[in-house]
N, C-alpha and C positions, 0 to 999 in steps of 0.2 A: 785757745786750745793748747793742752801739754804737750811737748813735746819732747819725748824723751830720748829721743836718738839724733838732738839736733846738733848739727856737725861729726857725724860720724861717716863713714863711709862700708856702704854694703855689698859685699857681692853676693848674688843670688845665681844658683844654677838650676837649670829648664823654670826659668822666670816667664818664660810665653803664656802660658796657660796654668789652671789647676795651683795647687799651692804655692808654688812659685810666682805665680801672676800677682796672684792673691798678698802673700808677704812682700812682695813688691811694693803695692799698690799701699801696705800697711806701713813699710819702712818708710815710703815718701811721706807718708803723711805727718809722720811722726819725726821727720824732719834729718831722715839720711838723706844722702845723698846716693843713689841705687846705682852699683852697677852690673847689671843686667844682662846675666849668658844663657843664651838659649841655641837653637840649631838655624830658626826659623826669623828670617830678617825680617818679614813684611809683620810677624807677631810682635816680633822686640819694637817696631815702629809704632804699632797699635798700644803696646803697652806706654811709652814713650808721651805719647800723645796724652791718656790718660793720666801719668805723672806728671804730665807740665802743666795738664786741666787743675791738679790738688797744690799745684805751687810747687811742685817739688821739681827736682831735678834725677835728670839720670844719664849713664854714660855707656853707650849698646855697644854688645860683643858677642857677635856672629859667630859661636865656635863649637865643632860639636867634642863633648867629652871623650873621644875615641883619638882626637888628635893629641897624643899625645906630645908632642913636640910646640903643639898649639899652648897645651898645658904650664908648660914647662916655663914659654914667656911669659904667661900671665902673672905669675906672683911677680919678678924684676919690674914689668912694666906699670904696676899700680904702686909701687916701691918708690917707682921711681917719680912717678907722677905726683902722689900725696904724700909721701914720706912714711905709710901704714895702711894698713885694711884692720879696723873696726869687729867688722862684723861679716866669716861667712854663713850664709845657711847652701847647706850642701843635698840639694832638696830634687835633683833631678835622678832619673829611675827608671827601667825599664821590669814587665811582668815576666816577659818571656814564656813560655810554651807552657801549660798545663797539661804535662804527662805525666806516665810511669819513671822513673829515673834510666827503666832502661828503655823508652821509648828516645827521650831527649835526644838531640844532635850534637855532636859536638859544635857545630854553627854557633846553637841553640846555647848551650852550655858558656862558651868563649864570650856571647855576645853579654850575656849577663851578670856574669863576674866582672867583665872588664868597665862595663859602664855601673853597674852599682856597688862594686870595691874596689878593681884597681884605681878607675877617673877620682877616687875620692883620696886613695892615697897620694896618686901627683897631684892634687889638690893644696894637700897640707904638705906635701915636699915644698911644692912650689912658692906657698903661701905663706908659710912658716917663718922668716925674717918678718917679713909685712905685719903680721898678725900680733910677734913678740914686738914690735915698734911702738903699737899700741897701746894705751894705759889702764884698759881695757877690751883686750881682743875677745872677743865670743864667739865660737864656733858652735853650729847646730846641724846636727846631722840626721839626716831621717830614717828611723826605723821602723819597724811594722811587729806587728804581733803576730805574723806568720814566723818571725825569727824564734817564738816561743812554743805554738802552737804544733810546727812539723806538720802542714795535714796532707795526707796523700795528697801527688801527683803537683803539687808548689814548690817541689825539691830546688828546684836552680833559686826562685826568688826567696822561698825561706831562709838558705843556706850564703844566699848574697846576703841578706839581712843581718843575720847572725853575725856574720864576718862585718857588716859595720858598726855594729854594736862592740867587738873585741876593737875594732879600728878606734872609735870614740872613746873608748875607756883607757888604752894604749895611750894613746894622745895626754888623756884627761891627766895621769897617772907625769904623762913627760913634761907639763909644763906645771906641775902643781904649783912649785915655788915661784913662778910668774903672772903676772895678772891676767892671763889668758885660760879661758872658763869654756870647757869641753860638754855641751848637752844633749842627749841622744833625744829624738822625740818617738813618741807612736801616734801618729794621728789618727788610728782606730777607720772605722769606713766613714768615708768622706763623698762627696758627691763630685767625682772625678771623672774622667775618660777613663783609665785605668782601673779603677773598681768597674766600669761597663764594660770594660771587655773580660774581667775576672768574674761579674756579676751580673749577666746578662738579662735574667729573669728578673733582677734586683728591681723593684720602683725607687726612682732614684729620690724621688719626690720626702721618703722616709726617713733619708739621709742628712745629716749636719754639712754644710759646705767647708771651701776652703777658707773663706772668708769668716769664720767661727773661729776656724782655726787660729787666723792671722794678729787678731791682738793680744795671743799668749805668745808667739813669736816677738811678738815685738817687746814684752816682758822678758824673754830671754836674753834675749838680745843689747838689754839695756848694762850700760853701766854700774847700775845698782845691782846686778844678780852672780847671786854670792856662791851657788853650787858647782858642782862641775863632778863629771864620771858618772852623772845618773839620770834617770829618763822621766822624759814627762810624760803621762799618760792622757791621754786628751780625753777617752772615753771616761774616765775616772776623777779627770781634773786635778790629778796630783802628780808628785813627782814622787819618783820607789827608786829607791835606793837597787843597785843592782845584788841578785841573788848570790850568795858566797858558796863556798860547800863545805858541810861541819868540817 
């Protein structure tokens, strides 16, 4: 079997479930070495167990994106441990409230900016020597097409979205001249927890999974992938160059 991320090392965040579990499950096999942030210990053990099942290896980290001071050590200590981080996908996410914008709380508002863009900028603060260490660092960042779409009462998660799409292209734009390769994703609807509570009525049954998703991640991810600043579209299977304005 090919393996094309063997000897790298990956961090995945909310790796418990849903596309995280999922890209977990794909980088091991494909011969990373996962390391695995979620909130949820007895999940990351679960997963754990399944990567040790495919041969792979992985190294669990109990942290929830909100600590930021938690954040802060994470890039030094994988630094220090491997000498680099490979590959992250920055793939963890909250919906947050579907209201009017002036129904939202500011609870509401704080809680989803700060885990779907600030958590991601101490991410690449933190992660950023590690990543340039690399001879190919890959960073994958998750987007949605509510960041394009605007649709009534999504204001907070559309407008977190958006804000990580300028965050990944920012980035893409700061490391051009280095071997570190910046790609937004849209995974379109997916058969997740999070599309059921955004899609209640939804048969989930209609739905593509995470695991569809996972061995286009793992093409990203790979050393051989040459793009950077632009998105993959999963519903469409390609990757679009982002929109300019004449």
């Amino acid at each position: 079997m090919s393996k094309p991320l063997q000897g790298r090392i990956a961090l995945v965040t909310g790796a418990s479930r849903g596309i995280g579990r999922a890209a977990a499950l794909a980088f091991a096999a494909a011969g990373a070495h996962v390391v695995a942030l979620a909130r949820t210990t007895g999940a990351l053990e679960e997963l754990d167990d399944e990567i040790n099942a495919l041969g792979g290896s992985a190294t669990l980290v109990p942290l929830d994106l909100a600590d930021a001071g938690g954040l802060e050590k994470l890039g030094p200590a994988l630094l220090e441990r491997w000498g680099k981080l490979d590959i992250l996908l920055a793939n963890a996410g909250v919906l947050g409230s579907l209201s009017p914008l002036g129904h939202v709380t500011e609870k509401d508002w704080a809680k989803v900016l700060d885990i779907n863009v600030t958590a991601n900028w101490r991410l690449i603060k933190s992660l950023d020597p590690a990543l340039r260490a690399s001879d190919a660092g890959r960073v994958i960042l998750l987007s949605s097409g509510a960041a394009h779409k605007c649709l009534a009462y999504w204001g907070p998660y559309s407008i977190s979205k958006a804000a990580v799409e300028a965050l990944g292209r920012t980035y893409a734009a700061e490391t051009a001249t280095t071997p570190v390769k910046v790609m937004l994703v849209n995974p379109g609807p997916l058969r997740t927890k999070m599309r059921a509570e955004a899609m209640p009525g939804e048969d989930p049954a209609t739905l593509k999974t995470p695991g569809d998703l996972a061995p286009h991640l793992v093409t990203l991810a790979s050393p051989d992938w040459a793009d950077s600043g632009k998105i993959f579209d999963f519903p469409q299977g390609r990757v679009l160059a982002p929109q300019m304005p004449a």
